[in-house]
C-alpha positions, 0 to 999 in steps of 0.5 A: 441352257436353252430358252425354251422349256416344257413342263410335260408328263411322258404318259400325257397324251397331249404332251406325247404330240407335241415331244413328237413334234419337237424330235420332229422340228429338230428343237432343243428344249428343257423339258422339265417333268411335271409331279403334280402329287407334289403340293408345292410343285403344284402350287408353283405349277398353277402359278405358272399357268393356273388353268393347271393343263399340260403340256405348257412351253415356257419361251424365255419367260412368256408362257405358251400354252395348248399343244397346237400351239405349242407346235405351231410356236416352234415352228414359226421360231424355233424349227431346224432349217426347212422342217414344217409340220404345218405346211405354208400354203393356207389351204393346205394348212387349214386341212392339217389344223382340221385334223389336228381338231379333229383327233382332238375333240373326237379321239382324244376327248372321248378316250379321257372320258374312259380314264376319268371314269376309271378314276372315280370310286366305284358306285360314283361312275357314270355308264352314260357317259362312258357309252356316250365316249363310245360312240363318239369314237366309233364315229371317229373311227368311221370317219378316219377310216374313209378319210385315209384311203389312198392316203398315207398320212391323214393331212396331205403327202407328208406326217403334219401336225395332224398326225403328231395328235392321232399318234396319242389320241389313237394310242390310247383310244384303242386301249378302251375300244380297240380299232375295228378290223373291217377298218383296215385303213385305220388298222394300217394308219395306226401301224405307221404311226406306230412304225414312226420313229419318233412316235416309237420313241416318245411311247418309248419314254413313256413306257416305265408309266404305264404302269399307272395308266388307268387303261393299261389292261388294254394295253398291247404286251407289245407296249406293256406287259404287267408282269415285267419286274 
């Protein structure tokens, strides 16, 4: 058995960054499926970790939270021989963190706004809110649209940390707002990393889930199709 394990749910789009890493980094981890609607699993879970976030990486005891964190902790003590998805040089590695940030706050953050909103009852939903996730993201579209051109991955020559969190983040956000055709380098970038094969694998193993995903009318038939057994 290893000593690593991660308590994660395939639909997460957090935990689906940081199974794309690890497929990446060549690591060998338990992954331990994470059933909240259990009350004594979840009690056990807050134990754990009491913020109640996931993903949570559990290395020999001692827990590691956040999802860039995560990678980063497997990187440094963990990767198979000569894989990175944080480069070594400093600068190179501040642009990789940059963007990782920035999927996060501005891609990732605005598309759960959408999810949170399709959660409440109906006459307790906020429209404000949802315009105001809107918006976000269709700055962020802009602005990793000019940030791609000439570029194949958003940080640098090689797929980094960054692109593990645009892969998710992405995903999903294009399910409430779909990618502006005019943005055409976003539309390809979005198409690469869906080409990727350990992207392609982690949706993958999300896709029998997606059925409880609050998003799904979004959905491409190519990733789910609602009227499959």
């Amino acid at each position: 058995m290893t000593a690593l394990t991660l308590h994660y749910h395939p639909l997460s789009s957090y935990c689906q960054k940081v199974l794309i890493a690890i497929d990446l980094l060549g690591v060998e981890v338990d992954k331990r499926l994470l059933d909240l609607g259990n009350p004594a699993e979840r009690d056990a879970w807050l134990a754990l970790w009491p913020t109640g976030k996931m993903p949570l990486l559990v290395d020999q005891g001692r827990p590691v939270p956040e999802s860039s964190i995560i990678i980063e902790h497997l990187q440094h003590g963990h990767a198979a021989g000569g894989r990175t998805l944080v480069p070594h040089d400093a600068a190179d590695a501040l642009d990789v963190r940059l963007w990782d940030r920035l999927f996060d706050l501005y891609v990732m953050t605005p598309m759960q706004a959408f999810t949170a909103d399709l959660l409440k009852p109906e006459g307790e939903r906020d429209p404000r809110s949802v315009a105001r996730a809107r918006d976000t993201l269709s700055m962020a579209y802009a602005l990793i649209d000019r940030r791609l051109e000439g570029r194949t991955w958003v940080a640098g020559d090689a797929f980094s940390m960054a692109d593990c969190a645009a892969a998710p983040a992405l995903f999903y956000a294009a399910t409430y707002l779909p990618l502006p055709p005019q943005q055409s380098q976003l539309s390809a970038y979005f198409e690469r990393l869906m080409d990727h094969p350990s992207v392609a694998a982690v949706i993958d193993q999300a896709r029998p889930y997606f059925k409880f995903y609050p998003g799904r009318a979004g959905l491409s038939r190519r990733f789910f199709d609602p009227t499959a057994g």
